[in-house]
PASEBA-40838 format. One record per residue: residue in three letters; x, y, z of N, C-alpha, C in turn. Coordinates in pm, 1 decimal, padded with zeros to 6 digits. Layout:
N
+------+----------+----------+----------+----------+----------+----------+----------+----------+----------+
! resn !      npx !      npy !      npz !     capx !     capy !     capz !      cpx !      cpy !      cpz !
+------+----------+----------+----------+----------+----------+----------+----------+----------+----------+
!  ALA !        X !        Y !        Z !        X !        Y !        Z !        X !        Y !        Z !
...
+------+----------+----------+----------+----------+----------+----------+----------+----------+----------+
This chain:
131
+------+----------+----------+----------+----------+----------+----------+----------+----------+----------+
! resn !      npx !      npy !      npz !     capx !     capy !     capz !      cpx !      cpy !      cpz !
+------+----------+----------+----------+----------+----------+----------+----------+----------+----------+
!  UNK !  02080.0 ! -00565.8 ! -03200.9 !  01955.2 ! -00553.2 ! -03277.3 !  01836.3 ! -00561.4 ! -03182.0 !
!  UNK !  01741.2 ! -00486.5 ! -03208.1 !  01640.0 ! -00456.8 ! -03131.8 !  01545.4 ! -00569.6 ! -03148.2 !
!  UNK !  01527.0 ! -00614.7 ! -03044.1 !  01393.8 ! -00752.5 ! -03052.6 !  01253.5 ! -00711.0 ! -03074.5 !
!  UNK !  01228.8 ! -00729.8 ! -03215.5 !  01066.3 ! -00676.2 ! -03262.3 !  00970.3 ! -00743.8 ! -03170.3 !
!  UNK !  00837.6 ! -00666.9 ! -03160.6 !  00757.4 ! -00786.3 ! -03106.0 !  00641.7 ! -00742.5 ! -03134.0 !
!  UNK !  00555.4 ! -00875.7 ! -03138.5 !  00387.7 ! -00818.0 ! -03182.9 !  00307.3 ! -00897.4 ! -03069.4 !
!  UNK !  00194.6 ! -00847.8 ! -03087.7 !  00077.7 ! -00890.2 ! -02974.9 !  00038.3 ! -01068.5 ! -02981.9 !
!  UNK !  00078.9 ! -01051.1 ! -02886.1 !  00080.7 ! -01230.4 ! -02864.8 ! -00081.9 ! -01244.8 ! -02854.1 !
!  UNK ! -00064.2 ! -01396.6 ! -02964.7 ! -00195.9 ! -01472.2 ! -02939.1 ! -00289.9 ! -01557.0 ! -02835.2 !
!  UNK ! -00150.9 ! -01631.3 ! -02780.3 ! -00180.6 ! -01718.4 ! -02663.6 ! -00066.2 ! -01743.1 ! -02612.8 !
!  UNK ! -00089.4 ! -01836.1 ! -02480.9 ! -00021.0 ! -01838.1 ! -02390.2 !  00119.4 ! -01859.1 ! -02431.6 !
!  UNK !  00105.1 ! -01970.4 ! -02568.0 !  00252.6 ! -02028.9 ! -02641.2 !  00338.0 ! -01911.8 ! -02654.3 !
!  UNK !  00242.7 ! -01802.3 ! -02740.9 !  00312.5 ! -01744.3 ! -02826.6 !  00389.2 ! -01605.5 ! -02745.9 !
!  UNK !  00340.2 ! -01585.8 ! -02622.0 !  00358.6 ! -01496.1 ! -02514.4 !  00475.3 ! -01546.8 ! -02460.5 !
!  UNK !  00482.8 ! -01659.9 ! -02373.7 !  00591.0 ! -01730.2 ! -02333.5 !  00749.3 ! -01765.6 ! -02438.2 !
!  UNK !  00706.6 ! -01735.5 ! -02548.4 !  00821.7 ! -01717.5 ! -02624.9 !  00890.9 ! -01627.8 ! -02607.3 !
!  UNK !  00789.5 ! -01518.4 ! -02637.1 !  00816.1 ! -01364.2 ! -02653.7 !  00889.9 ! -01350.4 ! -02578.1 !
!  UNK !  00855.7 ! -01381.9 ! -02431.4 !  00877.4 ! -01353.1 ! -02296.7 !  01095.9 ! -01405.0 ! -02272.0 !
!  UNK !  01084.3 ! -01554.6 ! -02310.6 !  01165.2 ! -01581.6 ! -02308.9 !  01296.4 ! -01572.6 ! -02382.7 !
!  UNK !  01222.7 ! -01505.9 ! -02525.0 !  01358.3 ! -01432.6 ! -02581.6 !  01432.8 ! -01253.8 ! -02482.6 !
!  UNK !  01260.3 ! -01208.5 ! -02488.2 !  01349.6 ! -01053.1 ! -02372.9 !  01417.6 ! -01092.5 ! -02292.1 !
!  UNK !  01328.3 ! -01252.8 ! -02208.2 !  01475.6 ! -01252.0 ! -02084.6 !  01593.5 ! -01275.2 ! -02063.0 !
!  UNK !  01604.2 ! -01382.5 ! -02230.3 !  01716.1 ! -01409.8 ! -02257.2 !  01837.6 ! -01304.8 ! -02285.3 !
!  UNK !  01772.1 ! -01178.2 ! -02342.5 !  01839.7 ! -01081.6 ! -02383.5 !  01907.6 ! -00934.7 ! -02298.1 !
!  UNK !  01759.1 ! -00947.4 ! -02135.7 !  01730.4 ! -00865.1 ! -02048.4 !  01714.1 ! -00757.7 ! -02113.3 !
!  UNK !  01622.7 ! -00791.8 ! -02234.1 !  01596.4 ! -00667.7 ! -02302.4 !  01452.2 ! -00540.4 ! -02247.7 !
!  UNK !  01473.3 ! -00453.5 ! -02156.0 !  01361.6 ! -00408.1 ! -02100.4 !  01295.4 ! -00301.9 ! -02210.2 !
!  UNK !  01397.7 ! -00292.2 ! -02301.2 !  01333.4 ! -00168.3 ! -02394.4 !  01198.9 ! -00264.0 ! -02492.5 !
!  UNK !  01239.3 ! -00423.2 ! -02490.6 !  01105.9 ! -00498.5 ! -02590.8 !  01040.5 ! -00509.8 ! -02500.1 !
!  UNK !  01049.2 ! -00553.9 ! -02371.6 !  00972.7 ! -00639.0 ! -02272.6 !  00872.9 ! -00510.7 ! -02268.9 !
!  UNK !  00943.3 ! -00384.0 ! -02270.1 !  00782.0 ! -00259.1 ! -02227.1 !  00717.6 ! -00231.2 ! -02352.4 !
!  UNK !  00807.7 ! -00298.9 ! -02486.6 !  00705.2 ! -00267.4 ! -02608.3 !  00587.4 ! -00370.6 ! -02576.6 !
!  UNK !  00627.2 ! -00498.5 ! -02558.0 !  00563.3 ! -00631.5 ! -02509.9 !  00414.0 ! -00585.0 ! -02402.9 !
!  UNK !  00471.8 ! -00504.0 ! -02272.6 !  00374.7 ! -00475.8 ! -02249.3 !  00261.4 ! -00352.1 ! -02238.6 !
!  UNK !  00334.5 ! -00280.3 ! -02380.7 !  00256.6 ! -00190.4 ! -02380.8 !  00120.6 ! -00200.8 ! -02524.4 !
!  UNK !  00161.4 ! -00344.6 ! -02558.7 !  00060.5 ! -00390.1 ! -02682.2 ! -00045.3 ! -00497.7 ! -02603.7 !
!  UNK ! -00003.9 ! -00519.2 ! -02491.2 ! -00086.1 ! -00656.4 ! -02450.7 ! -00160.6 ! -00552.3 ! -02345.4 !
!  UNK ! -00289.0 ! -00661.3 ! -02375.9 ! -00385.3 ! -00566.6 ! -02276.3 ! -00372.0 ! -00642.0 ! -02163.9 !
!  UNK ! -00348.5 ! -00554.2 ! -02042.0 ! -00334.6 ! -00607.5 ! -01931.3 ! -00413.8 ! -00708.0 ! -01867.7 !
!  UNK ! -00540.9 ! -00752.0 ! -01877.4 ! -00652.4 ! -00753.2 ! -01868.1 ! -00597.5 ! -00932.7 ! -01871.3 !
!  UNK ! -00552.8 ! -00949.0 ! -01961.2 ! -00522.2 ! -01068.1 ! -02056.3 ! -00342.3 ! -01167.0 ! -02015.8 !
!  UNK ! -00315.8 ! -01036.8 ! -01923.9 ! -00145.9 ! -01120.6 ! -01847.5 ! -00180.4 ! -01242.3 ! -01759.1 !
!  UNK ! -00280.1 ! -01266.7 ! -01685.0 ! -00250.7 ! -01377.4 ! -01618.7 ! -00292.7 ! -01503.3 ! -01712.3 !
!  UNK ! -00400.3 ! -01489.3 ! -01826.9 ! -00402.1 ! -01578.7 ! -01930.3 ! -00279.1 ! -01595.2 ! -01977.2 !
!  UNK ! -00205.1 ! -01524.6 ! -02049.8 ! -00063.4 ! -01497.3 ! -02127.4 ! -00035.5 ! -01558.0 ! -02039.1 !
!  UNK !  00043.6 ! -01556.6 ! -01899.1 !  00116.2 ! -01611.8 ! -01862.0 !  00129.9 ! -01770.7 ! -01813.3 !
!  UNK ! -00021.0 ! -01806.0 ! -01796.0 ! -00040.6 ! -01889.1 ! -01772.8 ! -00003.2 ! -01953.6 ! -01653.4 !
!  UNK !  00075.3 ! -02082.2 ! -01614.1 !  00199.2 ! -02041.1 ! -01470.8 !  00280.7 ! -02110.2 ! -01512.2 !
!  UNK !  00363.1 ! -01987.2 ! -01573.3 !  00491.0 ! -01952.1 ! -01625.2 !  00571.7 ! -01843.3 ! -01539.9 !
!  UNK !  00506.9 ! -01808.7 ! -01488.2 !  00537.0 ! -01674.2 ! -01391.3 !  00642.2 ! -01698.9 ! -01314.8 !
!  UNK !  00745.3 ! -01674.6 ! -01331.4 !  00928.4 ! -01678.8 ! -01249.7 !  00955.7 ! -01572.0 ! -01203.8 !
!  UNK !  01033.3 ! -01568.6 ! -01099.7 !  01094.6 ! -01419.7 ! -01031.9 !  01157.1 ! -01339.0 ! -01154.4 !
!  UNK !  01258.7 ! -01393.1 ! -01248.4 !  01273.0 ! -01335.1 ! -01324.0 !  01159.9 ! -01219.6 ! -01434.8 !
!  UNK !  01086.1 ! -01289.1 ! -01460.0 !  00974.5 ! -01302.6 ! -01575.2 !  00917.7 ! -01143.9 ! -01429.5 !
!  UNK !  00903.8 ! -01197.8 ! -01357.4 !  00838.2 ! -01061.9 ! -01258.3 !  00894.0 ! -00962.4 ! -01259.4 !
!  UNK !  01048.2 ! -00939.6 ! -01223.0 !  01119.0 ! -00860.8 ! -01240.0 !  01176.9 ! -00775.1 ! -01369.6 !
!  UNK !  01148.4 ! -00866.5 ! -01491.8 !  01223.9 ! -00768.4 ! -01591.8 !  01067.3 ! -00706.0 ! -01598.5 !
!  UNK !  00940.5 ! -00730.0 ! -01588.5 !  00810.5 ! -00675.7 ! -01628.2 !  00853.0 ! -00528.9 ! -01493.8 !
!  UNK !  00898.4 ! -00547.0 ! -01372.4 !  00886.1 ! -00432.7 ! -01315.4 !  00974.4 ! -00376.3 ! -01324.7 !
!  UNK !  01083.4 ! -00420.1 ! -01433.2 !  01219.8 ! -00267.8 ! -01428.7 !  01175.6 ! -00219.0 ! -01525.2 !
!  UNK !  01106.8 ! -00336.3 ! -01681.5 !  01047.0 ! -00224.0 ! -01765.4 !  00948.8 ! -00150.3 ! -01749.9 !
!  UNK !  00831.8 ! -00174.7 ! -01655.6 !  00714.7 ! -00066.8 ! -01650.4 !  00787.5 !  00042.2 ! -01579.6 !
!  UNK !  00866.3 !  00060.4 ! -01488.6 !  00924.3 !  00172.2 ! -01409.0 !  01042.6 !  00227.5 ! -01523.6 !
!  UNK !  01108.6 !  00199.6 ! -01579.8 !  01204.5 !  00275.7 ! -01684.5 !  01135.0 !  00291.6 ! -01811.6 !
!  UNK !  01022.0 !  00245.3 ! -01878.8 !  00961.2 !  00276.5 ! -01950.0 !  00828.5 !  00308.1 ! -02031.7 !
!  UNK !  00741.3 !  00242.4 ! -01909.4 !  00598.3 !  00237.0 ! -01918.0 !  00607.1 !  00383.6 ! -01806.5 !
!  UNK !  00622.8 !  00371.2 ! -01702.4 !  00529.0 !  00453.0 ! -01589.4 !  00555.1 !  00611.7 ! -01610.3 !
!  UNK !  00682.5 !  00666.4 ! -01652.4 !  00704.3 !  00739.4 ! -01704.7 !  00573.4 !  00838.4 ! -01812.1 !
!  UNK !  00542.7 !  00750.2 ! -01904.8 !  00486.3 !  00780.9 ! -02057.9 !  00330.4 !  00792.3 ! -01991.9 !
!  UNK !  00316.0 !  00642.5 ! -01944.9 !  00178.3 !  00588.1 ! -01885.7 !  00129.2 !  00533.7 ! -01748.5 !
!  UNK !  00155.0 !  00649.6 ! -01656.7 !  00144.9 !  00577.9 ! -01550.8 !  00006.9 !  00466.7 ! -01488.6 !
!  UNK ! -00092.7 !  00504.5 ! -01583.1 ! -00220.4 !  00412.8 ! -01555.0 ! -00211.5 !  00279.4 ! -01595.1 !
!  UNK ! -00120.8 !  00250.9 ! -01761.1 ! -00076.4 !  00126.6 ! -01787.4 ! -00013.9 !  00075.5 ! -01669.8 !
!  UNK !  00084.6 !  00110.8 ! -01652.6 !  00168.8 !  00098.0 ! -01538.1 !  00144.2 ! -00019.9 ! -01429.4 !
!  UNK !  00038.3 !  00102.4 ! -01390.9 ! -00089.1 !  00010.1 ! -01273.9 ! -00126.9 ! -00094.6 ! -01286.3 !
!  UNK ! -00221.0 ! -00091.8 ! -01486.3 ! -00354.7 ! -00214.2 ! -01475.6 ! -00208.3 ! -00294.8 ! -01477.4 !
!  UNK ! -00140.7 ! -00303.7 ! -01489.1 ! -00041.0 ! -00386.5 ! -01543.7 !  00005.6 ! -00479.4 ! -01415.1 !
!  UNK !  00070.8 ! -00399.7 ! -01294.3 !  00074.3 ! -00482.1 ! -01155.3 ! -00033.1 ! -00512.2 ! -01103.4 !
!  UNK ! -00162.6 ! -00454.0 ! -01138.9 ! -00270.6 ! -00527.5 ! -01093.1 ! -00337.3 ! -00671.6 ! -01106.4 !
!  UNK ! -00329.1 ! -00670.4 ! -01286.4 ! -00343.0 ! -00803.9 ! -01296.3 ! -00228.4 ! -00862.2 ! -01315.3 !
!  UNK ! -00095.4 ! -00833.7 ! -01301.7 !  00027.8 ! -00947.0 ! -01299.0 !  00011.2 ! -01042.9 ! -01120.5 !
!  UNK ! -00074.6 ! -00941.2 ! -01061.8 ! -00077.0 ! -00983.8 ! -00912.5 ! -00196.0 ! -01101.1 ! -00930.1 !
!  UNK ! -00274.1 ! -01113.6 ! -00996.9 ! -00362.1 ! -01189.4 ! -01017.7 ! -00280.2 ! -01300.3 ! -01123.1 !
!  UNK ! -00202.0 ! -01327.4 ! -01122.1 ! -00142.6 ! -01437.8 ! -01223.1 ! -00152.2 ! -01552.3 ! -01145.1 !
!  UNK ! -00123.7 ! -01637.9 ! -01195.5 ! -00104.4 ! -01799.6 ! -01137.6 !  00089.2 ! -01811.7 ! -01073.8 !
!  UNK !  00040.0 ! -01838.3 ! -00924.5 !  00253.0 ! -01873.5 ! -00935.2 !  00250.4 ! -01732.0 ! -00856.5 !
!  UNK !  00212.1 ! -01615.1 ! -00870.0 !  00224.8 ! -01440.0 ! -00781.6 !  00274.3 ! -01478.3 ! -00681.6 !
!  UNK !  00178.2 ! -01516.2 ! -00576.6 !  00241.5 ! -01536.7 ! -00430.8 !  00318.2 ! -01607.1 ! -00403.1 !
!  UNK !  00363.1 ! -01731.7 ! -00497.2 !  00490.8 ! -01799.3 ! -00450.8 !  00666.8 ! -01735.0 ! -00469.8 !
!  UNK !  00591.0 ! -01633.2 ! -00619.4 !  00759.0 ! -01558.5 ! -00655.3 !  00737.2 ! -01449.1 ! -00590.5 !
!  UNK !  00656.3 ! -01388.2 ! -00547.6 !  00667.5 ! -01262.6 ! -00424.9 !  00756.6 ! -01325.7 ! -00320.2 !
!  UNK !  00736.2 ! -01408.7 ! -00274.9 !  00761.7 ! -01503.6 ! -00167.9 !  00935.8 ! -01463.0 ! -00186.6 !
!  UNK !  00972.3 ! -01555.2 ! -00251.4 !  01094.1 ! -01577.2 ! -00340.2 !  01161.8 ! -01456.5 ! -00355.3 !
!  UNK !  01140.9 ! -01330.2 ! -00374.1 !  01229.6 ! -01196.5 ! -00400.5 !  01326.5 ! -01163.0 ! -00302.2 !
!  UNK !  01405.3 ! -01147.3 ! -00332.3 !  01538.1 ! -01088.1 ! -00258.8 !  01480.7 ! -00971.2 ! -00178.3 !
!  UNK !  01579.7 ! -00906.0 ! -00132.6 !  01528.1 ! -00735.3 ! -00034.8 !  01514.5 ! -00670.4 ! -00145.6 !
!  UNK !  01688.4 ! -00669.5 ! -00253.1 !  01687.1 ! -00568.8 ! -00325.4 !  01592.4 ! -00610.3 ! -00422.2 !
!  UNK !  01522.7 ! -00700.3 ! -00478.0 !  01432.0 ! -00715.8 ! -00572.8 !  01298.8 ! -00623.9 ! -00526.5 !
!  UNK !  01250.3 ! -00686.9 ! -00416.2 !  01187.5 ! -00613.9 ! -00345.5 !  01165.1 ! -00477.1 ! -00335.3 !
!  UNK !  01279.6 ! -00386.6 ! -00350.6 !  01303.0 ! -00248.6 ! -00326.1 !  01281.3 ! -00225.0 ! -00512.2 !
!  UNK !  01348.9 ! -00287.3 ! -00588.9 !  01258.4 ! -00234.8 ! -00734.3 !  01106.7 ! -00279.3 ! -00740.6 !
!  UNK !  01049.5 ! -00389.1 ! -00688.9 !  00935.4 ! -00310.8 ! -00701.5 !  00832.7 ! -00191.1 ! -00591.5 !
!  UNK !  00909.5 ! -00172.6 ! -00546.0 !  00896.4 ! -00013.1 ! -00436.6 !  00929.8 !  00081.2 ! -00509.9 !
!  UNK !  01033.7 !  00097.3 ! -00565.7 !  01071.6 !  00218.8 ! -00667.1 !  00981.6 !  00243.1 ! -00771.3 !
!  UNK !  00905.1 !  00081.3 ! -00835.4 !  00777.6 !  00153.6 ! -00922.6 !  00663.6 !  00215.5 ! -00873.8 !
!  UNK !  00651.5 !  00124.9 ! -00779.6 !  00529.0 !  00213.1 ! -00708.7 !  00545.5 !  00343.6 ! -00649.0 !
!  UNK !  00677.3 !  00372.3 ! -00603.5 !  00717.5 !  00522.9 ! -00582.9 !  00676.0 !  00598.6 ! -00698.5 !
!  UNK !  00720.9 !  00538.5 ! -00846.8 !  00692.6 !  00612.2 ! -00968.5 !  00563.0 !  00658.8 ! -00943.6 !
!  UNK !  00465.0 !  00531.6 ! -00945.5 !  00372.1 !  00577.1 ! -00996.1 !  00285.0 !  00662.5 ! -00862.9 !
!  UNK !  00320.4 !  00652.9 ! -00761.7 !  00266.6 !  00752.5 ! -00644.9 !  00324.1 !  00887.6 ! -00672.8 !
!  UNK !  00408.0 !  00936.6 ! -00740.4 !  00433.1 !  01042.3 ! -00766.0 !  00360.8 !  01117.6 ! -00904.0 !
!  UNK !  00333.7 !  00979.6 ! -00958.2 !  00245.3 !  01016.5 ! -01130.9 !  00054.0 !  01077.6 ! -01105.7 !
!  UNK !  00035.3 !  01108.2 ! -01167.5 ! -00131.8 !  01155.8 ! -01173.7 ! -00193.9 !  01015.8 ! -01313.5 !
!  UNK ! -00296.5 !  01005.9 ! -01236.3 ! -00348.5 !  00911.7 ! -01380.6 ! -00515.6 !  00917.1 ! -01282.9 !
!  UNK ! -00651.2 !  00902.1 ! -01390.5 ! -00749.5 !  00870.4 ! -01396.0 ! -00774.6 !  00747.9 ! -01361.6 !
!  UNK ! -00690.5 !  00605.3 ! -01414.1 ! -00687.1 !  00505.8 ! -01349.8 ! -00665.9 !  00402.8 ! -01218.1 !
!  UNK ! -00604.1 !  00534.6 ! -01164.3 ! -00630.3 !  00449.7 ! -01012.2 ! -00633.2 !  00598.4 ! -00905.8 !
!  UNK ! -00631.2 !  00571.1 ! -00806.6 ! -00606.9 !  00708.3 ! -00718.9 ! -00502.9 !  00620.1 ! -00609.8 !
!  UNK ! -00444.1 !  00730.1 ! -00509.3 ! -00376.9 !  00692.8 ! -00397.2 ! -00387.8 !  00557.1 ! -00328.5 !
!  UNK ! -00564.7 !  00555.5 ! -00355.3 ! -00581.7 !  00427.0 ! -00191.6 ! -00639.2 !  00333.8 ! -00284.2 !
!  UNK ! -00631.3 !  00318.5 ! -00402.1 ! -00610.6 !  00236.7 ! -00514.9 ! -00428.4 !  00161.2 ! -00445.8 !
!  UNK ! -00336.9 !  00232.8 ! -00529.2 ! -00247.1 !  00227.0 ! -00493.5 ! -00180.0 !  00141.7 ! -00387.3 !
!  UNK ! -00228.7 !  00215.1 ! -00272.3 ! -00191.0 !  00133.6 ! -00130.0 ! -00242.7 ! -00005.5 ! -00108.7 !
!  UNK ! -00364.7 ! -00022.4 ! -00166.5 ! -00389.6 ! -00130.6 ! -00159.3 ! -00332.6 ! -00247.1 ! -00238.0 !
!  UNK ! -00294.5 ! -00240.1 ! -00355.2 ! -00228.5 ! -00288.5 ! -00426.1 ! -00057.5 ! -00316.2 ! -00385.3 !
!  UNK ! -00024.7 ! -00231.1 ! -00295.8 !  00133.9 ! -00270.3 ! -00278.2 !  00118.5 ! -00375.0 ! -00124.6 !
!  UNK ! -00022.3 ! -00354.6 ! -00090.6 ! -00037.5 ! -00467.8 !  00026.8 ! -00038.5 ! -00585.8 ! -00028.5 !
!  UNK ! -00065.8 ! -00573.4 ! -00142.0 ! -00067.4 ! -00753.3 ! -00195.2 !  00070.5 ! -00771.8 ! -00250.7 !
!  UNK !  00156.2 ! -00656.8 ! -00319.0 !  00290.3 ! -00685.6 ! -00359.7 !  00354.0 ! -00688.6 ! -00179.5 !
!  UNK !  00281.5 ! -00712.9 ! -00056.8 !  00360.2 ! -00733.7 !  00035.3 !  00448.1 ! -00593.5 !  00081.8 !
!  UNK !  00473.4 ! -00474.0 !  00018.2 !  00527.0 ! -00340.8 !  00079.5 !  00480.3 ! -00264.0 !  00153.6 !
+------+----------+----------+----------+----------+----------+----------+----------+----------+----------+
């Protein structure tokens, strides 16, 4: 059964959310999850709650199902997840191969066209994801 989900209020109600997709490794809710939340608003949501996990299912779902549809979501989306509380310690923390999925999104989205960021947008942003 498919895990419904609606636009979280606060940090509580986000961190639930959060923790039922991961429980489930459900990436098909986790990109409904973040395709209702305004990006703008993830490092509030997350509060520092922010786990390697919690990082990783957000970047297999924006690359299998956000970047595809929306590659600009995509973006604001690692932009402000990089601005979260806790970022640089679970960057820290990633395996190679973790590492290499989030290279494969940003491959996505360097191959995508969007109004929201350009190339050297881009590059700069994978200097802070450390690639």
């Amino acid at each position: 059964e498919k895990l419904r989900v609606s636009e979280p209020s606060n940090a509580y109600d986000f961190s639930q959310i959060i923790n039922a997709v991961n429980a489930n490794k459900d990436k098909a809710a986790c990109a409904d999850l973040l395709t209702i939340t305004d990006p703008k608003k993830l490092p509030l949501l997350l509060s520092n709650k922010l786990e390697g996990e919690i990082l990783l299912i957000f970047i297999q779902s924006l690359e299998h199902y956000v970047a595809g549809k929306d590659p600009g979501l995509a973006y604001q989306h690692l932009f402000y997840l990089s601005k979260a509380e806790r970022f640089k310690v679970v960057l820290a923390l990633l395996s190679k191969n973790e590492k290499e999925e989030v290279q494969q999104l940003f491959n996505v989205l360097s191959e995508s066209q969007s109004d929201q960021y350009s190339s050297e947008d881009l590059e700069s942003l994978k200097k802070v994801y450390e690639l």
